[in-house]
C-alpha positions as CSV (number, residue, x, y, z in Angstrom):
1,X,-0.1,14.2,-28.4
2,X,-1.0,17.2,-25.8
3,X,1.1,18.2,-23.6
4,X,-0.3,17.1,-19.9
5,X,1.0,19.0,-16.5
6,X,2.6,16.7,-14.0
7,X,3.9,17.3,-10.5
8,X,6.5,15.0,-9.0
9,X,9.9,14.7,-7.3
10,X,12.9,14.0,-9.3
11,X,15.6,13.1,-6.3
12,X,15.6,15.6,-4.2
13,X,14.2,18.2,-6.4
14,X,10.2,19.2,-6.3
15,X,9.3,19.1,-10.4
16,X,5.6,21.0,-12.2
17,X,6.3,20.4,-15.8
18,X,4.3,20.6,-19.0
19,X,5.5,17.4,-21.6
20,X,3.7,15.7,-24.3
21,X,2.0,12.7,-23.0
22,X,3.7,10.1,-25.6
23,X,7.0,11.0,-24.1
24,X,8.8,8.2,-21.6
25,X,10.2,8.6,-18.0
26,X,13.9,7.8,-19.6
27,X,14.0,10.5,-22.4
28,X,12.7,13.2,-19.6
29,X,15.4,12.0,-17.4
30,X,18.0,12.1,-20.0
31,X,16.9,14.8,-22.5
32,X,15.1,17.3,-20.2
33,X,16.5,16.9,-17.1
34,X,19.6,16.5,-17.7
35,X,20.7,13.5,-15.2
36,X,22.4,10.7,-17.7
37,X,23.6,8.1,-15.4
38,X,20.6,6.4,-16.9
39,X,21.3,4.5,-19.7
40,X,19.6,3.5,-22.5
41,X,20.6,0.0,-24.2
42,X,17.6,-2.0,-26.0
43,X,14.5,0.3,-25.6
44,X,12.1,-2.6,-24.9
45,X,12.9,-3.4,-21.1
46,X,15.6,-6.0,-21.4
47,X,18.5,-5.2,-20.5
48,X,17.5,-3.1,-17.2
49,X,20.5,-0.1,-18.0
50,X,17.7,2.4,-17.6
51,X,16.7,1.4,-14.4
52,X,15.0,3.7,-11.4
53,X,13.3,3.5,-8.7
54,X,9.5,4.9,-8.9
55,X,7.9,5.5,-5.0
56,X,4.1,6.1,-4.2
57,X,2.2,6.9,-1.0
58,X,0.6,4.2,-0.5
59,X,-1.4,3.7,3.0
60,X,0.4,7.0,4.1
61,X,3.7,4.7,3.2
62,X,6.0,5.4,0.8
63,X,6.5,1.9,-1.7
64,X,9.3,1.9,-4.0
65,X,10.1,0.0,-6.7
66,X,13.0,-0.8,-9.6
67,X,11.0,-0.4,-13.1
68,X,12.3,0.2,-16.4
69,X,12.3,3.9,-17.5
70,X,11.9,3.4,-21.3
71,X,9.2,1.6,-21.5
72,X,7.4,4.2,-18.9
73,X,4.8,7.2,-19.9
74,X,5.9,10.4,-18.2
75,X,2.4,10.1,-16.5
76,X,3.2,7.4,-14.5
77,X,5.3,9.9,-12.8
78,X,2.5,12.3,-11.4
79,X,2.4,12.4,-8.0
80,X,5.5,10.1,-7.4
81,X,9.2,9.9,-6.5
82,X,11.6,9.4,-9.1
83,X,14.6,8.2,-7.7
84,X,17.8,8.1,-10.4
85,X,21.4,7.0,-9.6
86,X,22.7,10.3,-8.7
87,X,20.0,10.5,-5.9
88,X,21.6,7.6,-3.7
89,X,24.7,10.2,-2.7
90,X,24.9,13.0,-1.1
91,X,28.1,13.8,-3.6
92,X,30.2,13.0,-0.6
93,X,29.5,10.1,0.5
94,X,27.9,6.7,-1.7
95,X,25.0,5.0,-0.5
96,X,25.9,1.1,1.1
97,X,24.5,-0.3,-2.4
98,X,26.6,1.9,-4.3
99,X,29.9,1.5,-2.0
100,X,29.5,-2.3,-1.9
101,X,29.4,-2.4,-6.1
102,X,32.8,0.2,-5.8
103,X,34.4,-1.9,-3.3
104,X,34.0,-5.6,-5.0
105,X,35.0,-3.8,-8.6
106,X,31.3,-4.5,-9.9
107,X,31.1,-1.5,-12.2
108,X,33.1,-2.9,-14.9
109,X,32.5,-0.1,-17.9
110,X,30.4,1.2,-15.8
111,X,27.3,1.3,-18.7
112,X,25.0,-1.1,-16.8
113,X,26.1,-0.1,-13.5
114,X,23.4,2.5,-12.3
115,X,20.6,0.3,-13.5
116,X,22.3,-2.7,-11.5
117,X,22.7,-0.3,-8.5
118,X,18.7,0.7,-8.7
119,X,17.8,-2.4,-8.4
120,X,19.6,-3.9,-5.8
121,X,18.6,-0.4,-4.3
122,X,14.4,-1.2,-5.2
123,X,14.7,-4.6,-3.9
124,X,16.4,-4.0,-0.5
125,X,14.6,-1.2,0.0
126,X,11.1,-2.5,0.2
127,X,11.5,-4.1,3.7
128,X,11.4,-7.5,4.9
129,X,13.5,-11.4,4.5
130,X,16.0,-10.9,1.7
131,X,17.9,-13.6,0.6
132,X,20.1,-14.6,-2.2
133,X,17.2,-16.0,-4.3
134,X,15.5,-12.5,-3.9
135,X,18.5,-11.1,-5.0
136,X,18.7,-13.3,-8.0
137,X,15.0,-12.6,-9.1
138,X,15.7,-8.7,-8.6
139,X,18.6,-8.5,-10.8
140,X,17.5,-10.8,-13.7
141,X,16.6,-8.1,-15.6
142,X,20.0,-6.3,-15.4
143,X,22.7,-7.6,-18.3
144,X,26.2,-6.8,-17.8
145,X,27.9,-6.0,-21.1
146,X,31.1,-6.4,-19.5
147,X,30.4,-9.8,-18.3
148,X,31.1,-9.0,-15.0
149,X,28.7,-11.2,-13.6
150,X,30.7,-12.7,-10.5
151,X,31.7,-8.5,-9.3
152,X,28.1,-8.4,-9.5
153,X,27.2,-11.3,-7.2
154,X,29.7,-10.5,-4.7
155,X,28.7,-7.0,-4.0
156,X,25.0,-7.9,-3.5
157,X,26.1,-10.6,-1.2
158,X,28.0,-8.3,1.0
159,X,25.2,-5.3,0.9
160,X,22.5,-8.5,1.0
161,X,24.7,-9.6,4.5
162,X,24.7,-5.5,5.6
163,X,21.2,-4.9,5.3
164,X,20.3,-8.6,7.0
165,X,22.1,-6.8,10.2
166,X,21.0,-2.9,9.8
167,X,18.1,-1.3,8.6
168,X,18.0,0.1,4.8
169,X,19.2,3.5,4.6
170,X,17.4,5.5,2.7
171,X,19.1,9.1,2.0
172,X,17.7,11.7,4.4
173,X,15.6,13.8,1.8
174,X,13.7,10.9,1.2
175,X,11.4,11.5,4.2
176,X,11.0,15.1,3.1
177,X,9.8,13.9,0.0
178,X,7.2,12.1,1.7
179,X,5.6,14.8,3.7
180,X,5.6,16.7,0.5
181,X,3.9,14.1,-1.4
182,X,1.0,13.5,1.0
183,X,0.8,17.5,0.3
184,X,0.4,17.2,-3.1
185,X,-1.8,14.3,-3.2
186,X,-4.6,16.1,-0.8
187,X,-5.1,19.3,-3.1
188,X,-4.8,18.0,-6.4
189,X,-7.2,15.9,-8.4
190,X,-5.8,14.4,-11.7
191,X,-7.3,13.7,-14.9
192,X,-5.0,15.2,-17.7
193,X,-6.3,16.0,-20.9
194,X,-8.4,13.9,-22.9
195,X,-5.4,12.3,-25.0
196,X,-3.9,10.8,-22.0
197,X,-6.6,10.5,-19.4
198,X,-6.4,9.0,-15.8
199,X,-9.2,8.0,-14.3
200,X,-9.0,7.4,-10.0
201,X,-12.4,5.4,-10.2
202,X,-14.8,3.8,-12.2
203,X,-17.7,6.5,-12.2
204,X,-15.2,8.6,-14.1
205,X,-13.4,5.9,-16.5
206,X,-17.5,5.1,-17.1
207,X,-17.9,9.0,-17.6
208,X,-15.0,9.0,-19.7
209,X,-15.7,6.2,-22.0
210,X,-19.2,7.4,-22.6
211,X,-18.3,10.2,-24.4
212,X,-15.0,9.4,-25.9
213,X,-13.7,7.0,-28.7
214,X,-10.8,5.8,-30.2
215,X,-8.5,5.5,-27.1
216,X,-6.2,3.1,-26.8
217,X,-6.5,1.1,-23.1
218,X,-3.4,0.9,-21.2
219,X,-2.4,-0.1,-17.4
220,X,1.5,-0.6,-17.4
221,X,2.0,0.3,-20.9
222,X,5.0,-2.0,-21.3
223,X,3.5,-3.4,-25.2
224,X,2.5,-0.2,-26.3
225,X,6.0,1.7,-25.5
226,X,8.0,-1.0,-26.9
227,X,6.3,-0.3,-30.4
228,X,6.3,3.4,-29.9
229,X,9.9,3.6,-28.9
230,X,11.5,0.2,-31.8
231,X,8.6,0.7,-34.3
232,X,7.4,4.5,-34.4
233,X,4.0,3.5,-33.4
234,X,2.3,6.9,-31.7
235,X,-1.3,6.7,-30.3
236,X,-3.6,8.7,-30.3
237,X,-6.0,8.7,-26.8
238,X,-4.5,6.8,-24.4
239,X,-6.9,6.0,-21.7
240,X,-4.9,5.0,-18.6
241,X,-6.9,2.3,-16.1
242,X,-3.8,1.9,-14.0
243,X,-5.1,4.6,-10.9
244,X,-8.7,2.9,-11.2
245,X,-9.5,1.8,-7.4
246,X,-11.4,-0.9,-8.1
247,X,-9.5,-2.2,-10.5
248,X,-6.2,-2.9,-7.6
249,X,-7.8,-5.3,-5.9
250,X,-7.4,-9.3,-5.5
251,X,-10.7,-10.7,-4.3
252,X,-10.0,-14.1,-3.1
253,X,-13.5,-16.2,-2.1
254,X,-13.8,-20.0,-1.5
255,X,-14.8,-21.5,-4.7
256,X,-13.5,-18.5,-7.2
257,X,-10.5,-15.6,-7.6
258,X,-11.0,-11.8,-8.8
259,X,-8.1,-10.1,-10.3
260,X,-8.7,-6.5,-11.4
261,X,-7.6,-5.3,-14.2
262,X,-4.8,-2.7,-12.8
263,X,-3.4,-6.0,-10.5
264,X,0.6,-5.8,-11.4
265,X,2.4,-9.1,-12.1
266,X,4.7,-8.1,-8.6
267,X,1.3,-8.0,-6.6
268,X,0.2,-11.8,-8.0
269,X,3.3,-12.3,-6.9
270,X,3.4,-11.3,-3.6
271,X,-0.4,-12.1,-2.4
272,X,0.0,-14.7,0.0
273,X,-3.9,-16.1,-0.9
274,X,-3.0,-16.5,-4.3
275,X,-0.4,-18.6,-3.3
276,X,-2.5,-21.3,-1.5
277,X,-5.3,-20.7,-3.7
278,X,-4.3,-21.4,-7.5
279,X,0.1,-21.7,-7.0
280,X,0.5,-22.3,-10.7
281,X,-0.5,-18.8,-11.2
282,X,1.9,-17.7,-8.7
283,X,4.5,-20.1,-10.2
284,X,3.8,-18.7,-14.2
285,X,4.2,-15.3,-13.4
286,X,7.6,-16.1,-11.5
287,X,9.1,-16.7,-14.9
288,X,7.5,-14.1,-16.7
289,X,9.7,-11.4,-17.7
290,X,11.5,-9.2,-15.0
291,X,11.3,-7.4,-11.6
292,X,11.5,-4.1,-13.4
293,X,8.8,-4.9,-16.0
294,X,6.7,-7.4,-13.1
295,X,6.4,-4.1,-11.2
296,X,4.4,-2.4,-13.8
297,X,3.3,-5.1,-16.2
298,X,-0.7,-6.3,-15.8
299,X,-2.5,-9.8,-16.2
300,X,-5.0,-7.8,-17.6
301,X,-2.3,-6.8,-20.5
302,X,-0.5,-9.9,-20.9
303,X,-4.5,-11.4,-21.9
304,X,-5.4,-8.2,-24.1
305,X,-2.1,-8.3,-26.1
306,X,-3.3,-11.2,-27.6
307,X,0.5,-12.6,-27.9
308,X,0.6,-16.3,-29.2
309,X,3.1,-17.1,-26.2
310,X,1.4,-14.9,-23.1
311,X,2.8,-16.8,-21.0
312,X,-0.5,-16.6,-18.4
313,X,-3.3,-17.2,-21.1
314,X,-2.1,-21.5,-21.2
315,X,-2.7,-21.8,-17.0
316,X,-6.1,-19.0,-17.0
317,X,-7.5,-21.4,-20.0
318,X,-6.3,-24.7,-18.2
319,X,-8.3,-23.2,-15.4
320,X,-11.4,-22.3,-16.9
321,X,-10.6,-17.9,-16.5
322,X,-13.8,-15.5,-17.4
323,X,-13.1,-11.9,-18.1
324,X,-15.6,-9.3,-16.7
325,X,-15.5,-7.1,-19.8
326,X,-17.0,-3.5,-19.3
327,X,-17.8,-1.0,-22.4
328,X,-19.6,2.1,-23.4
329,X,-22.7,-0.4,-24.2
330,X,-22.7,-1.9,-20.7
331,X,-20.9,-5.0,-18.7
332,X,-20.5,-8.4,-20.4
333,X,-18.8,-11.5,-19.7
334,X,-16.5,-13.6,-21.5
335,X,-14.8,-17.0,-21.2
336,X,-11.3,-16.9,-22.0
337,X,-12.0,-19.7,-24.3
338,X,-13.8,-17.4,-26.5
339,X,-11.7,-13.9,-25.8
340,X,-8.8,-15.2,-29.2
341,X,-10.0,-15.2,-32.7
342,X,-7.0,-14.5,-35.1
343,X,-3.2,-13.7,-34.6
344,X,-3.5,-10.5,-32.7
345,X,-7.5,-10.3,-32.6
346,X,-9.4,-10.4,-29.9
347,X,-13.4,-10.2,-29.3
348,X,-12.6,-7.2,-27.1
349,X,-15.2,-4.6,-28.6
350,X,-14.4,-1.1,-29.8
351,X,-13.3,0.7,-26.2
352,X,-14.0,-2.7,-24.1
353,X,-12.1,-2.8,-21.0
354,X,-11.1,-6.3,-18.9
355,X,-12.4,-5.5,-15.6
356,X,-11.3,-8.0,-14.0
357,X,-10.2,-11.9,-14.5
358,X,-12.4,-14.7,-12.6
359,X,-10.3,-17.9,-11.9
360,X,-12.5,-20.6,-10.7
361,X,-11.2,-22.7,-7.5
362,X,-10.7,-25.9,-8.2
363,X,-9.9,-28.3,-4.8
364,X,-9.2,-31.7,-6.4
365,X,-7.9,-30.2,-9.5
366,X,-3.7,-30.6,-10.3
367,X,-2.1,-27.7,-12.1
368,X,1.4,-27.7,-14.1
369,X,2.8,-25.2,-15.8
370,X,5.9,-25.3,-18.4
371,X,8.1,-23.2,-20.1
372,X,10.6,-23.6,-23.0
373,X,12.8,-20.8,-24.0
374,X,16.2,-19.6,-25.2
375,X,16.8,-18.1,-21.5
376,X,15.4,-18.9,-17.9
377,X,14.5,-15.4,-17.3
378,X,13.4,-12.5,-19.4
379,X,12.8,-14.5,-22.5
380,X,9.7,-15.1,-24.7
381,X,8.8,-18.7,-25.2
382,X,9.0,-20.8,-28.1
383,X,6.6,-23.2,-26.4
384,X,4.0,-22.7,-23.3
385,X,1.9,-25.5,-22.0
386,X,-0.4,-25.8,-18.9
387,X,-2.6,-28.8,-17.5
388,X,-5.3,-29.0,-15.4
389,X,-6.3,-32.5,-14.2
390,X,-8.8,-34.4,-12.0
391,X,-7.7,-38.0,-11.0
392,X,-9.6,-40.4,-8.8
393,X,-8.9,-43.8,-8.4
394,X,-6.1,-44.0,-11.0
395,X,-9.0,-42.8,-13.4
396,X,-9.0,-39.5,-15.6
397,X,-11.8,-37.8,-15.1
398,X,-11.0,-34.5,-16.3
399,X,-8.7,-32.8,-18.2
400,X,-7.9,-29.0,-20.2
401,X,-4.4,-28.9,-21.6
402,X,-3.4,-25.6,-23.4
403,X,-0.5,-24.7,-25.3
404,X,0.9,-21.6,-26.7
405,X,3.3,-21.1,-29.6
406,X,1.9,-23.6,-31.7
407,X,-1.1,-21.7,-33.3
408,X,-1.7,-18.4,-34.2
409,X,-3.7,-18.0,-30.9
410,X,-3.3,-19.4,-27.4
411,X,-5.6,-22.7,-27.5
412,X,-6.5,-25.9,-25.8
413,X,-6.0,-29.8,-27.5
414,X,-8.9,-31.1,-27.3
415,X,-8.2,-34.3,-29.3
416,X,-5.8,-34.9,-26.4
417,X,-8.1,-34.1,-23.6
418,X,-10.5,-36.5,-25.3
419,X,-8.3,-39.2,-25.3
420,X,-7.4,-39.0,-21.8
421,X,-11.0,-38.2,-20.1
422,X,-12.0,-41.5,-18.4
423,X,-8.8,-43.3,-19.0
424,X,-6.6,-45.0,-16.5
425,X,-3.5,-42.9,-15.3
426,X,-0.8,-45.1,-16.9
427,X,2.2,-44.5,-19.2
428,X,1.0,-45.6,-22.3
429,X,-2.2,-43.6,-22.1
430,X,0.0,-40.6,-21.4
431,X,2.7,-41.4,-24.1
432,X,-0.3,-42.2,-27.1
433,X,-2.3,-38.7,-25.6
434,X,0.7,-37.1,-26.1
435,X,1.1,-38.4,-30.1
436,X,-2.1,-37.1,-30.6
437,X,-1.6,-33.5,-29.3
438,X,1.2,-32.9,-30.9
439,X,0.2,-35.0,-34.3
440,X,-3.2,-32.2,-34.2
441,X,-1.3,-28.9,-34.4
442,X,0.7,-27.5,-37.0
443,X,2.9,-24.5,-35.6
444,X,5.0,-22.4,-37.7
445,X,8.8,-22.5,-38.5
446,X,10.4,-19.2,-37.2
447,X,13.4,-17.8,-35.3
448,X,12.7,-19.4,-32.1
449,X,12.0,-22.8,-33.5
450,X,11.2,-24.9,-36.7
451,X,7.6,-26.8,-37.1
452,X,9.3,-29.9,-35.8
453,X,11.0,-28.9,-32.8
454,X,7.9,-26.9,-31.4
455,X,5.8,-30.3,-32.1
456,X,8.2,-32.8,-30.3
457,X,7.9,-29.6,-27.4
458,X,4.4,-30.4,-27.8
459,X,4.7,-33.9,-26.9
460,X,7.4,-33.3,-24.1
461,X,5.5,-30.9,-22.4
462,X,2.2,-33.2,-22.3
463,X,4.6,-36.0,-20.7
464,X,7.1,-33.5,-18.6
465,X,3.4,-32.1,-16.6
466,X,2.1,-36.1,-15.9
467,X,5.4,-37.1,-14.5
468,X,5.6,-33.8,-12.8
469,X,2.3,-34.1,-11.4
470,X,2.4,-37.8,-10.6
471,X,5.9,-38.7,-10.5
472,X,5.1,-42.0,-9.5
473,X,2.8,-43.2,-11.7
474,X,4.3,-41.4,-14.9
């Protein structure tokens, strides 16, 4: 891959480089700048060693947040703060994060302890209510090798019960870096090279796609730098959608919901509309992966990676999701019921880009969502399962249930929904709708479960939703 020219602060220190696109955020850390408090452990986001913190202007703000460094393209770090363990200290004195985790012995070996340090540092730093639950949700992505789990918790809770009575501290460059930043921003317009291209709006991604082909789309690039870093995939053109305006936006209308297709999983998270609107999406995404990878990670990705476990796909099919599809041949739109074809296949043409995702609103619909993995948190599942469900008068009158990790492809059981439509809500129509959904599918034996444990999943999930939606009845 070219190299591309990026401008950024690394801590304190004003960076222009030239690097080769392909390269990630850790390796430039480590390798060319020479700061290797940042670990790396597993390469693929897990374990959280190689955490930072990554700030943009945003509003004429500065937002920071904790992602994972080796799973991030150097050109994520144009026009951005890069904040690495050794820029929390002035070399005299430690930062309150980094005291309290000295002071409560929470360092252990002291291998995971920068990335635990960033993001305690990422969370507390963006402002507002923290609590212990935040704190919980911010560190799930860190493992301690050491096992030193119960250090851990008792140094957040003392900088958690600092910061609840002072203001975060952010070291005193930081505001520097700001000014600077806003500098930088005003006189330079990116784009990079045509290998690893950046578009800020759509005329130019449309521009861009018109004349190019063979690039690879990516927004947070989480998939595609877990291959390249465990499976020596490289890419050729990478055509980055992640700076796209109109792509950041959540439109929220009375009868439907637009997500664009640079929306993180943090900001699904966060949007208060979303929340009242359609909860189960808000609800799925809580236990998808981690803060690091949240931060960075895309709906629109989690959809396009065609994985039979995306974890999102079983609520957007439950929910009736169309993708707003847009290609060098024009604009097209797709239900999500159609967007699977084969393990790993999609219908997304050669260069076709998801837009944006259109969730219906639904107000007399239920939604549940389950889970069932090895691990609460950052863990793949062996089965996912989502209903949507219309009930009046103790009477079914509709009904979409979708699974994942039972088929090669995401999918919905019909046969089940069948059974159910026009049926009274009882426990032996549930129990016999649940026989038939799991008697129609025939998953596959491997690591994370045999053929018959994902099928009696099957069944348990179709019950677990019924008695979690109507826990009287069921």
């Amino acid at each position: 891959m070219q190299e591309i020219a990026l401008q950024f602060f690394l801590n304190d220190k004003y960076k222009e480089i030239r690097i080769p696109a392909n390269t990630t955020v850790l390796e430039y850390i480590r390798n060319f700048a020479g700061l290797t408090g940042t670990k790396l452990g597993c390469g693929e986001g897990d374990c959280g060693s190689c955490t930072i913190v990554m700030g943009e202007l945003k509003g004429g703000k500065m937002v920071y947040k904790a992602v994972n460094s080796c799973i991030v393209p150097v050109a994520k770090m144009h026009h951005k703060h890069i904040v690495t363990v050794e820029g929390l200290s002035d070399g005299k004195t430690l930062h309150p994060v980094q005291k309290a985790i000295l002071d409560n012995h929470a360092t252990q070996c002291g291998f995971c302890t920068p990335g635990i340090t960033m993001s305690l540092f990422g969370y507390l730093s963006a402002g507002g209510d923290h609590d212990e639950e935040g704190v919980r949700l911010a560190l799930e992505g860190n493992l301690c090798r050491c096992t030193g789990y119960r250090s851990v918790k008792s140094a957040s809770a003392v900088t958690l019960d600092y910061f609840n009575e002072n203001d975060f501290v952010f070291p005193p460059y930081f505001e520097e870096v700001k000014n600077r930043l806003k500098e930088l921003k005003r006189n330079d317009a990116h784009g990079f090279n045509d290998d690893y291209f950046i578009p800020e709006n759509r005329r130019r991604l449309i521009d861009y796609i018109k004349q190019k082909d063979g690039y690879k789309i990516i927004s947070g690039g989480t998939d595609l730098f877990v291959l390249r870093n465990l499976k020596d995939v490289e890419y050729g053109k990478l055509l980055d959608i992640s700076d796209v305006d109109e792509y950041k936006t959540i439109d929220v209308k009375e009868d439907e919901v637009a997500i664009g297709g640079s929306v993180t999983l943090s900001e699904i998270l966060e949007n208060g509309y979303l929340k009242e609107k359609i909860p189960v999406l808000s609800q799925t995404v809580k236990l998808m992966a981690s803060k690091q990878i949240r931060n960075i990670a895309t709906l629109s990705g989690n959809i396009a990676n065609a994985s039979p476990v995306a974890d999102s796909v079983p609520v957007l099919l439950s929910a009736g999701a169309v993708l707003h599809l847009l290609s060098p041949h024009g604009e097209r739109e797709l239900s999500l019921n159609d967007f699977y074809i084969s393990y790993k296949k999609t219908a997304l043409k050669e260069g076709e880009i998801i837009e944006k995702i259109v969730i219906p609103v639904k107000d007399k619909y239920l939604f549940s969502f389950e889970k069932s993995s090895k691990r609460k948190a950052v863990d793949i599942s062996t089965v996912n399962s989502a209903v949507a469900v219309n009930v009046k008068d103790g009477i079914v009158n509709d009904i979409k249930i979708s699974y994942g990790g039972i088929a090669p492809v995401p999918c919905r059981i019909e046969s089940a929904e069948r059974y159910l439509s026009g049926k009274t809500l009882n426990v032996k129509n549930v129990l016999k709708a649940a026989e038939i959904a799991a008697g129609s599918v025939k998953p596959i034996t491997d690591v994370r479960g045999s053929e018959v444990y994902r099928k009696t999943l099957v069944k348990n999930h179709l019950v677990k939703h019924f008695h979690n939606l109507f826990p009287e009845t069921i």
